[in-house]
Steps between C-alpha positions, in 0.01 A plus 500: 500500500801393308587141475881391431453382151321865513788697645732264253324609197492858561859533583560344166310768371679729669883389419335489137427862551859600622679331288343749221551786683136566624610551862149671557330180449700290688499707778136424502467174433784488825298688743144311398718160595662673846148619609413129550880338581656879671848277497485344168886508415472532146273813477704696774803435321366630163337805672858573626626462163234723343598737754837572396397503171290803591739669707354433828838326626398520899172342427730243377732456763219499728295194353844296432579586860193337620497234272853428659313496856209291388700213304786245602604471117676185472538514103819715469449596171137663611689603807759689218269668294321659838876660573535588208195726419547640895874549329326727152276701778839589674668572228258782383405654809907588542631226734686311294751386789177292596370369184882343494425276844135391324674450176782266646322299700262460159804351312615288754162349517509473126761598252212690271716732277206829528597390905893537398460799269320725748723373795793693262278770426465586862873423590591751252243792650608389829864599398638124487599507133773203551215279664263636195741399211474161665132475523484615116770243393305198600203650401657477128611188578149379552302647238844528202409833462820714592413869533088413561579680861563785375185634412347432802758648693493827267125528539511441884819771500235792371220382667649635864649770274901405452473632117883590455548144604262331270617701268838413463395122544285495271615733192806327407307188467225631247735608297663177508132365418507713180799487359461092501780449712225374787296260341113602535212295633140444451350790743110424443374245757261268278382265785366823626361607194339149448401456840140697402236450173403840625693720220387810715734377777763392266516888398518600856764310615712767235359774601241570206170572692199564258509904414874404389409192303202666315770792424723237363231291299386827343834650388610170369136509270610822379792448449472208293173673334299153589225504284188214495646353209832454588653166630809540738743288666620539895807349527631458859124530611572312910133426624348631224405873694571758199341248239169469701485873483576527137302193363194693470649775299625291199371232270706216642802499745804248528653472835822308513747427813778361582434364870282150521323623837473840343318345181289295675373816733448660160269296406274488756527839566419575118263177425198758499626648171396318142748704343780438693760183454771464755828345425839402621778642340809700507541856356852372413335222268121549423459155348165482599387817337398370124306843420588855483346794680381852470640616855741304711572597850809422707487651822702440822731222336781659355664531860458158566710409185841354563672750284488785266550229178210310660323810425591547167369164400192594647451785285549337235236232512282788599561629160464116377150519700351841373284551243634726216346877606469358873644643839672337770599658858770356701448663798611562873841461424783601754692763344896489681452915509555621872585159659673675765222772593241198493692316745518782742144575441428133651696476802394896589148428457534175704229566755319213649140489675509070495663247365308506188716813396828355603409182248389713230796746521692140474302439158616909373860360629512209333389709122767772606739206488391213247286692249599509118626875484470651151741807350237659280685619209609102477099428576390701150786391305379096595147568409622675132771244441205223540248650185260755721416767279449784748661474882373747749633496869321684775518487876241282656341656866276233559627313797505458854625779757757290599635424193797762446653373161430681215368313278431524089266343224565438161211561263600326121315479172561284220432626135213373270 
Protein backbone atom coordinates (compact mmCIF):
# COMPACT_ATOMS: atom_id res chain seq x y z
CA UNK A 1 0.00 0.00 0.00
CA UNK A 2 1.19 3.36 -1.10
CA UNK A 3 1.32 6.15 1.32
CA UNK A 4 1.14 9.95 -0.01
CA UNK A 5 4.66 10.87 0.68
CA UNK A 6 4.86 7.32 -1.29
CA UNK A 7 2.73 8.23 -4.27
CA UNK A 8 4.65 11.87 -4.02
CA UNK A 9 7.98 10.37 -4.40
CA UNK A 10 7.31 8.14 -7.18
CA UNK A 11 5.66 10.68 -9.32
CA UNK A 12 8.82 12.64 -8.89
CA UNK A 13 10.44 9.81 -10.23
CA UNK A 14 8.32 9.62 -12.83
CA UNK A 15 8.25 13.46 -14.18
CA UNK A 16 12.17 12.85 -13.74
CA UNK A 17 11.74 10.09 -16.21
CA UNK A 18 9.69 12.16 -18.83
CA UNK A 19 11.38 14.95 -18.77
CA UNK A 20 14.40 12.74 -20.36
CA UNK A 21 12.43 11.19 -22.69
CA UNK A 22 12.05 7.68 -21.03
CA UNK A 23 8.27 7.63 -21.50
CA UNK A 24 8.49 3.74 -20.86
CA UNK A 25 9.46 4.32 -17.38
CA UNK A 26 7.22 6.79 -16.48
CA UNK A 27 4.46 5.10 -17.74
CA UNK A 28 5.31 2.63 -15.10
CA UNK A 29 6.12 4.36 -12.35
CA UNK A 30 2.30 6.12 -13.33
CA UNK A 31 0.37 3.00 -13.37
CA UNK A 32 2.24 1.42 -10.01
CA UNK A 33 0.89 4.96 -8.29
CA UNK A 34 -2.89 4.65 -10.07
CA UNK A 35 -3.17 0.96 -8.92
CA UNK A 36 -3.35 2.30 -5.33
CA UNK A 37 -4.98 6.13 -5.99
CA UNK A 38 -7.11 4.89 -9.69
CA UNK A 39 -7.83 8.97 -9.80
CA UNK A 40 -4.53 10.32 -8.96
CA UNK A 41 -4.60 13.51 -11.29
CA UNK A 42 -1.10 13.73 -11.94
CA UNK A 43 -0.43 10.15 -13.28
CA UNK A 44 -3.62 10.18 -15.59
CA UNK A 45 -2.57 13.29 -17.01
CA UNK A 46 0.99 12.05 -17.86
CA UNK A 47 -0.39 8.70 -19.18
CA UNK A 48 -2.46 10.92 -21.57
CA UNK A 49 0.54 12.73 -22.48
CA UNK A 50 2.62 9.61 -23.06
CA UNK A 51 -0.14 8.57 -25.16
CA UNK A 52 0.07 11.03 -27.77
CA UNK A 53 3.51 10.78 -27.73
CA UNK A 54 3.04 7.19 -28.91
CA UNK A 55 0.42 7.77 -31.30
CA UNK A 56 -2.41 6.41 -29.43
CA UNK A 57 -4.38 9.88 -29.69
CA UNK A 58 -8.03 8.25 -28.67
CA UNK A 59 -6.51 6.67 -25.67
CA UNK A 60 -5.78 10.21 -25.04
CA UNK A 61 -8.87 11.85 -25.56
CA UNK A 62 -10.43 9.21 -23.64
CA UNK A 63 -8.45 9.59 -20.23
CA UNK A 64 -8.53 13.63 -20.57
CA UNK A 65 -12.24 13.13 -21.16
CA UNK A 66 -12.65 11.41 -17.94
CA UNK A 67 -10.36 13.32 -16.10
CA UNK A 68 -12.71 16.27 -17.22
CA UNK A 69 -15.73 14.17 -15.60
CA UNK A 70 -13.91 13.25 -12.46
CA UNK A 71 -12.40 16.84 -11.52
CA UNK A 72 -13.99 20.41 -10.87
CA UNK A 73 -10.51 22.08 -11.80
CA UNK A 74 -10.56 25.35 -10.24
CA UNK A 75 -6.79 26.27 -11.18
CA UNK A 76 -7.29 27.64 -14.76
CA UNK A 77 -4.00 27.26 -15.77
CA UNK A 78 -4.27 23.23 -14.91
CA UNK A 79 -7.72 23.60 -16.33
CA UNK A 80 -5.63 25.08 -19.75
CA UNK A 81 -3.13 22.63 -20.15
CA UNK A 82 -6.05 19.69 -19.94
CA UNK A 83 -7.67 21.65 -23.22
CA UNK A 84 -4.94 21.93 -24.58
CA UNK A 85 -3.49 18.34 -24.87
CA UNK A 86 -7.48 17.21 -25.66
CA UNK A 87 -6.70 20.22 -28.40
CA UNK A 88 -2.98 18.14 -29.83
CA UNK A 89 -5.20 14.70 -29.80
CA UNK A 90 -7.70 16.59 -32.14
CA UNK A 91 -5.47 18.00 -34.08
CA UNK A 92 -3.84 14.65 -35.22
CA UNK A 93 -6.66 12.46 -35.48
CA UNK A 94 -8.05 15.13 -38.39
CA UNK A 95 -10.55 17.34 -36.52
CA UNK A 96 -8.94 20.27 -36.32
CA UNK A 97 -12.30 22.43 -36.34
CA UNK A 98 -12.43 20.88 -32.70
CA UNK A 99 -9.02 21.15 -31.39
CA UNK A 100 -9.82 25.12 -32.23
CA UNK A 101 -12.93 25.19 -29.46
CA UNK A 102 -10.34 23.22 -26.81
CA UNK A 103 -7.57 25.47 -27.87
CA UNK A 104 -9.59 28.81 -27.30
CA UNK A 105 -11.07 28.20 -24.35
CA UNK A 106 -7.19 27.12 -23.23
CA UNK A 107 -6.03 30.73 -23.99
CA UNK A 108 -8.71 32.43 -22.51
CA UNK A 109 -8.05 30.57 -19.37
CA UNK A 110 -4.44 31.45 -19.78
CA UNK A 111 -2.66 33.41 -22.40
CA UNK A 112 0.19 30.42 -22.72
CA UNK A 113 1.80 31.21 -26.15
CA UNK A 114 2.12 26.91 -27.17
CA UNK A 115 -2.01 27.61 -26.19
CA UNK A 116 -1.94 30.71 -28.83
CA UNK A 117 0.32 29.08 -31.41
CA UNK A 118 -1.73 25.91 -31.86
CA UNK A 119 -5.08 27.90 -31.61
CA UNK A 120 -3.50 29.56 -35.18
CA UNK A 121 -2.33 26.36 -36.27
CA UNK A 122 -5.79 24.94 -36.22
CA UNK A 123 -7.52 28.21 -37.52
CA UNK A 124 -5.38 27.93 -40.46
CA UNK A 125 -6.31 23.93 -41.19
CA UNK A 126 -9.74 24.85 -40.37
CA UNK A 127 -9.62 27.37 -43.36
CA UNK A 128 -9.72 30.66 -41.07
CA UNK A 129 -6.38 32.05 -42.24
CA UNK A 130 -7.44 35.85 -41.25
CA UNK A 131 -8.31 34.56 -37.61
CA UNK A 132 -4.83 32.42 -37.88
CA UNK A 133 -2.56 35.44 -38.83
CA UNK A 134 -4.01 36.89 -35.66
CA UNK A 135 -3.37 34.06 -33.39
CA UNK A 136 0.37 33.94 -34.83
CA UNK A 137 0.84 37.77 -34.39
CA UNK A 138 0.40 37.76 -30.68
CA UNK A 139 2.02 34.71 -30.42
CA UNK A 140 5.28 36.74 -31.67
CA UNK A 141 4.34 39.29 -29.62
CA UNK A 142 4.69 37.09 -26.60
CA UNK A 143 7.65 35.13 -27.11
CA UNK A 144 9.74 38.24 -29.70
CA UNK A 145 10.24 35.67 -31.98
CA UNK A 146 8.55 36.83 -35.37
CA UNK A 147 8.34 33.95 -37.85
CA UNK A 148 8.72 31.05 -34.75
CA UNK A 149 4.98 30.01 -36.11
CA UNK A 150 5.97 29.10 -38.98
CA UNK A 151 7.53 25.97 -38.47
CA UNK A 152 4.97 24.60 -36.59
CA UNK A 153 2.45 25.47 -38.93
CA UNK A 154 4.66 23.94 -41.93
CA UNK A 155 5.14 20.72 -40.02
CA UNK A 156 1.39 20.47 -39.00
CA UNK A 157 0.58 21.46 -42.99
CA UNK A 158 2.37 17.89 -44.11
CA UNK A 159 1.44 16.04 -41.33
CA UNK A 160 -2.49 15.81 -42.70
CA UNK A 161 -0.70 15.84 -46.08
CA UNK A 162 -1.14 19.68 -47.60
CA UNK A 163 2.61 19.38 -49.13
CA UNK A 164 2.13 21.99 -52.06
CA UNK A 165 1.10 24.25 -49.25
CA UNK A 166 3.94 23.73 -46.91
CA UNK A 167 5.87 23.91 -49.55
CA UNK A 168 5.46 27.18 -50.78
CA UNK A 169 5.37 28.43 -47.03
CA UNK A 170 8.10 27.15 -46.15
CA UNK A 171 10.77 27.27 -49.18
CA UNK A 172 11.01 30.87 -49.60
CA UNK A 173 11.86 31.18 -46.03
CA UNK A 174 14.92 28.68 -45.97
CA UNK A 175 16.32 30.29 -48.47
CA UNK A 176 15.95 33.44 -46.71
CA UNK A 177 17.63 31.42 -43.69
CA UNK A 178 20.67 30.82 -45.97
CA UNK A 179 21.35 33.53 -47.74
CA UNK A 180 21.54 35.56 -44.19
CA UNK A 181 18.84 37.71 -45.00
CA UNK A 182 16.72 35.74 -42.00
CA UNK A 183 18.81 35.77 -39.15
CA UNK A 184 19.34 32.03 -37.78
CA UNK A 185 18.77 30.67 -34.31
CA UNK A 186 20.09 28.21 -31.92
CA UNK A 187 18.00 24.91 -33.08
CA UNK A 188 19.48 22.34 -30.39
CA UNK A 189 17.35 22.34 -27.21
CA UNK A 190 20.12 22.16 -24.33
CA UNK A 191 17.69 22.07 -21.31
CA UNK A 192 16.69 18.92 -23.01
CA UNK A 193 19.96 17.73 -23.59
CA UNK A 194 20.92 18.56 -19.90
CA UNK A 195 17.87 17.42 -18.47
CA UNK A 196 19.60 13.59 -18.24
CA UNK A 197 23.41 12.34 -16.87
CA UNK A 198 22.33 9.38 -18.92
CA UNK A 199 24.56 10.16 -22.22
CA UNK A 200 22.65 7.09 -23.79
CA UNK A 201 19.44 9.18 -23.66
CA UNK A 202 21.13 12.32 -24.60
CA UNK A 203 21.98 10.39 -28.01
CA UNK A 204 18.46 9.33 -28.39
CA UNK A 205 16.77 12.33 -28.12
CA UNK A 206 18.79 12.96 -31.89
CA UNK A 207 18.07 10.07 -33.19
CA UNK A 208 21.51 8.13 -32.77
CA UNK A 209 20.39 4.74 -31.24
CA UNK A 210 23.43 2.39 -30.47
CA UNK A 211 24.14 0.28 -33.95
CA UNK A 212 24.37 4.02 -35.41
CA UNK A 213 26.58 5.41 -32.69
CA UNK A 214 29.03 2.40 -32.68
CA UNK A 215 29.06 3.01 -36.69
CA UNK A 216 29.94 6.55 -35.98
CA UNK A 217 32.57 5.96 -33.08
CA UNK A 218 34.28 3.44 -35.37
CA UNK A 219 34.56 5.44 -38.62
CA UNK A 220 35.66 8.45 -36.74
CA UNK A 221 38.74 5.90 -35.15
CA UNK A 222 39.58 5.14 -38.58
CA UNK A 223 39.41 7.86 -39.85
CA UNK A 224 41.56 9.68 -37.63
CA UNK A 225 43.89 6.36 -37.49
CA UNK A 226 43.58 6.60 -33.40
CA UNK A 227 46.33 4.76 -32.23
CA UNK A 228 47.17 3.92 -28.18
CA UNK A 229 49.70 6.44 -28.23
CA UNK A 230 48.08 9.20 -29.56
CA UNK A 231 46.55 12.12 -27.48
CA UNK A 232 43.50 13.94 -29.15
CA UNK A 233 41.37 16.81 -28.51
CA UNK A 234 37.25 16.85 -28.89
CA UNK A 235 36.31 20.12 -29.32
CA UNK A 236 32.52 20.78 -29.14
CA UNK A 237 32.31 17.41 -27.13
CA UNK A 238 28.20 18.34 -25.36
CA UNK A 239 27.88 15.61 -22.53
CA UNK A 240 30.88 14.14 -23.18
CA UNK A 241 29.12 10.89 -25.41
CA UNK A 242 31.82 10.50 -28.38
CA UNK A 243 34.79 11.14 -25.83
CA UNK A 244 33.61 8.32 -23.44
CA UNK A 245 33.71 6.09 -26.43
CA UNK A 246 37.06 7.18 -27.62
CA UNK A 247 38.93 7.60 -24.23
CA UNK A 248 39.89 4.10 -24.16
CA UNK A 249 41.43 4.06 -27.55
CA UNK A 250 44.11 6.79 -26.99
CA UNK A 251 46.71 7.71 -24.44
CA UNK A 252 44.93 10.73 -23.04
CA UNK A 253 41.85 12.72 -24.33
CA UNK A 254 40.93 16.55 -23.92
CA UNK A 255 37.32 17.35 -24.02
CA UNK A 256 36.49 21.00 -24.21
CA UNK A 257 32.90 22.84 -24.51
CA UNK A 258 31.48 25.72 -24.79
CA UNK A 259 28.08 25.32 -22.74
CA UNK A 260 28.48 25.55 -18.64
CA UNK A 261 25.58 22.84 -18.14
CA UNK A 262 27.08 20.95 -21.01
CA UNK A 263 30.64 20.95 -19.22
CA UNK A 264 29.48 20.13 -16.11
CA UNK A 265 27.43 16.89 -17.62
CA UNK A 266 30.82 16.16 -19.17
CA UNK A 267 32.32 15.64 -16.37
CA UNK A 268 30.36 13.46 -14.62
CA UNK A 269 29.58 11.61 -17.44
CA UNK A 270 33.46 11.21 -18.19
CA UNK A 271 34.82 11.30 -14.35
CA UNK A 272 35.47 7.41 -14.79
CA UNK A 273 38.34 8.14 -17.21
CA UNK A 274 42.10 8.99 -15.70
CA UNK A 275 43.00 10.07 -18.98
CA UNK A 276 40.48 12.32 -19.73
CA UNK A 277 40.41 16.30 -18.65
CA UNK A 278 37.31 18.23 -19.46
CA UNK A 279 37.32 21.87 -20.13
CA UNK A 280 35.38 24.92 -21.03
CA UNK A 281 36.25 26.61 -23.98
CA UNK A 282 35.41 27.92 -27.32
CA UNK A 283 36.63 26.45 -30.68
CA UNK A 284 36.69 30.16 -31.72
CA UNK A 285 39.39 30.85 -28.89
CA UNK A 286 41.01 27.67 -27.30
CA UNK A 287 42.67 29.60 -24.49
CA UNK A 288 42.49 26.85 -22.33
CA UNK A 289 44.26 24.41 -24.54
CA UNK A 290 48.19 25.00 -23.49
CA UNK A 291 49.33 21.63 -25.35
CA UNK A 292 49.20 20.31 -28.77
CA UNK A 293 47.73 17.07 -30.03
CA UNK A 294 48.21 14.15 -32.30
CA UNK A 295 44.41 13.98 -33.48
CA UNK A 296 41.84 16.66 -32.89
CA UNK A 297 38.25 16.06 -33.54
CA UNK A 298 35.54 18.61 -34.30
CA UNK A 299 32.40 17.07 -34.97
CA UNK A 300 28.81 18.46 -35.09
CA UNK A 301 29.94 22.19 -34.35
CA UNK A 302 30.65 23.78 -37.44
CA UNK A 303 26.76 24.27 -38.05
CA UNK A 304 26.31 25.80 -34.92
CA UNK A 305 28.91 28.55 -35.83
CA UNK A 306 27.54 32.01 -36.42
CA UNK A 307 29.17 32.32 -39.76
CA UNK A 308 31.41 31.00 -42.38
CA UNK A 309 34.49 33.52 -40.94
CA UNK A 310 33.65 32.02 -37.53
CA UNK A 311 34.72 28.95 -39.20
CA UNK A 312 37.73 30.00 -40.60
CA UNK A 313 39.09 31.06 -37.29
CA UNK A 314 38.36 27.79 -36.12
CA UNK A 315 40.49 26.15 -38.51
CA UNK A 316 42.99 27.94 -37.86
CA UNK A 317 43.56 27.35 -34.18
CA UNK A 318 43.03 23.78 -35.17
CA UNK A 319 46.15 24.12 -37.09
CA UNK A 320 47.53 26.26 -33.94
CA UNK A 321 46.40 23.01 -31.85
CA UNK A 322 47.90 20.08 -34.00
CA UNK A 323 50.89 18.51 -33.62
CA UNK A 324 53.28 18.78 -36.65
CA UNK A 325 52.51 15.20 -38.72
CA UNK A 326 48.99 15.11 -36.80
CA UNK A 327 45.32 14.84 -38.24
CA UNK A 328 42.34 16.67 -37.46
CA UNK A 329 38.59 15.93 -38.75
CA UNK A 330 36.04 18.56 -38.75
CA UNK A 331 33.23 16.68 -39.33
CA UNK A 332 29.32 16.55 -39.88
CA UNK A 333 29.28 19.63 -41.57
CA UNK A 334 26.13 20.87 -43.57
CA UNK A 335 27.13 21.16 -47.04
CA UNK A 336 24.45 24.06 -48.86
CA UNK A 337 24.37 21.29 -51.97
CA UNK A 338 20.60 20.37 -52.69
CA UNK A 339 18.94 22.73 -50.13
CA UNK A 340 15.91 22.64 -52.11
CA UNK A 341 15.58 18.69 -52.65
CA UNK A 342 16.33 18.38 -48.76
CA UNK A 343 13.56 20.53 -47.94
CA UNK A 344 11.09 18.63 -49.97
CA UNK A 345 12.47 15.46 -48.70
CA UNK A 346 11.26 16.72 -45.07
CA UNK A 347 7.88 17.90 -45.50
CA UNK A 348 7.16 14.62 -48.01
CA UNK A 349 8.41 12.30 -45.53
CA UNK A 350 6.43 14.08 -42.75
CA UNK A 351 4.57 11.08 -41.39
CA UNK A 352 3.61 11.03 -37.81
CA UNK A 353 2.75 7.91 -35.46
CA UNK A 354 2.89 10.46 -32.00
CA UNK A 355 3.89 13.46 -31.04
CA UNK A 356 7.37 12.45 -30.51
CA UNK A 357 7.79 12.54 -34.43
CA UNK A 358 6.07 15.82 -34.90
CA UNK A 359 8.81 17.37 -32.18
CA UNK A 360 11.64 15.72 -33.73
CA UNK A 361 10.68 16.65 -37.35
CA UNK A 362 10.58 20.29 -35.51
CA UNK A 363 14.39 19.66 -34.44
CA UNK A 364 15.24 18.46 -38.62
CA UNK A 365 13.19 21.91 -39.28
CA UNK A 366 14.86 23.98 -37.22
CA UNK A 367 18.74 22.55 -38.90
CA UNK A 368 17.01 22.94 -42.44
CA UNK A 369 16.65 26.55 -41.38
CA UNK A 370 19.43 27.78 -38.82
CA UNK A 371 22.32 25.41 -39.59
CA UNK A 372 25.80 26.82 -40.81
CA UNK A 373 25.58 25.70 -44.59
CA UNK A 374 29.00 25.21 -46.20
CA UNK A 375 29.81 25.63 -50.27
CA UNK A 376 32.53 23.00 -50.45
CA UNK A 377 34.89 24.31 -52.90
CA UNK A 378 34.96 27.50 -50.29
CA UNK A 379 35.18 24.58 -47.36
CA UNK A 380 38.79 23.16 -48.94
CA UNK A 381 40.05 26.42 -49.93
CA UNK A 382 39.51 27.61 -45.81
CA UNK A 383 41.20 24.57 -44.54
CA UNK A 384 44.45 25.18 -47.22
CA UNK A 385 44.45 28.92 -46.72
CA UNK A 386 44.82 28.09 -42.76
CA UNK A 387 48.43 25.77 -43.07
CA UNK A 388 46.78 21.99 -43.49
CA UNK A 389 49.05 20.17 -45.54
CA UNK A 390 46.68 17.70 -47.19
CA UNK A 391 42.61 18.46 -47.29
CA UNK A 392 40.42 15.58 -48.22
CA UNK A 393 36.52 16.02 -48.36
CA UNK A 394 34.22 13.05 -48.44
CA UNK A 395 30.52 12.60 -47.86
CA UNK A 396 29.66 11.52 -44.40
CA UNK A 397 26.44 8.70 -44.23
CA UNK A 398 26.46 8.35 -40.71
CA UNK A 399 23.32 9.92 -39.42
CA UNK A 400 19.88 9.57 -38.57
CA UNK A 401 17.01 8.51 -41.15
CA UNK A 402 15.51 11.60 -40.70
CA UNK A 403 18.20 13.65 -41.30
CA UNK A 404 17.97 14.62 -45.17
CA UNK A 405 20.93 17.16 -45.51
CA UNK A 406 23.83 16.06 -47.04
CA UNK A 407 26.34 16.48 -45.12
CA UNK A 408 30.49 16.51 -45.57
CA UNK A 409 33.75 16.03 -43.41
CA UNK A 410 36.91 17.50 -43.78
CA UNK A 411 39.87 15.26 -43.05
CA UNK A 412 43.38 17.73 -42.77
CA UNK A 413 47.00 16.94 -42.07
CA UNK A 414 49.63 19.18 -41.08
CA UNK A 415 53.31 18.55 -42.29
CA UNK A 416 56.25 17.39 -40.01
Amino acid sequence: MLTPQDIEDKFEQANAAFVRSDFAQAEILCREILAAEPNNFQSLLMIANIAQYAGNFQESINILTHIRTIYTINNSAISARVLFDLGNALLFIGKPDQALSHYKEAAELDENHYFILFAGIASWLSGCETDAEGYFKRHAEITGDEDGWLRSLVSALSAVGRIEEADSLYLPFVKKCVSGSQPRKQFYDYDRITASDDITLQSERYGFDNALLDATIKYISRILDLKPEDTLLDIGGAGGLISAKLAGEVKHLTMVELHPVLVEKAGKNLSGFSNVDVLQDDALKLDNVSACYDKILMYGVSQLLPSVSDLRRALVNIFDKLSPGGKALIGYNVSIENMEDEVTHALHDQVYHGFAEFNRKLLVMGMLENALRLDEGEFTSMAREAGFQTVELFENSYKPEHIKSRLIDLLVSKGK
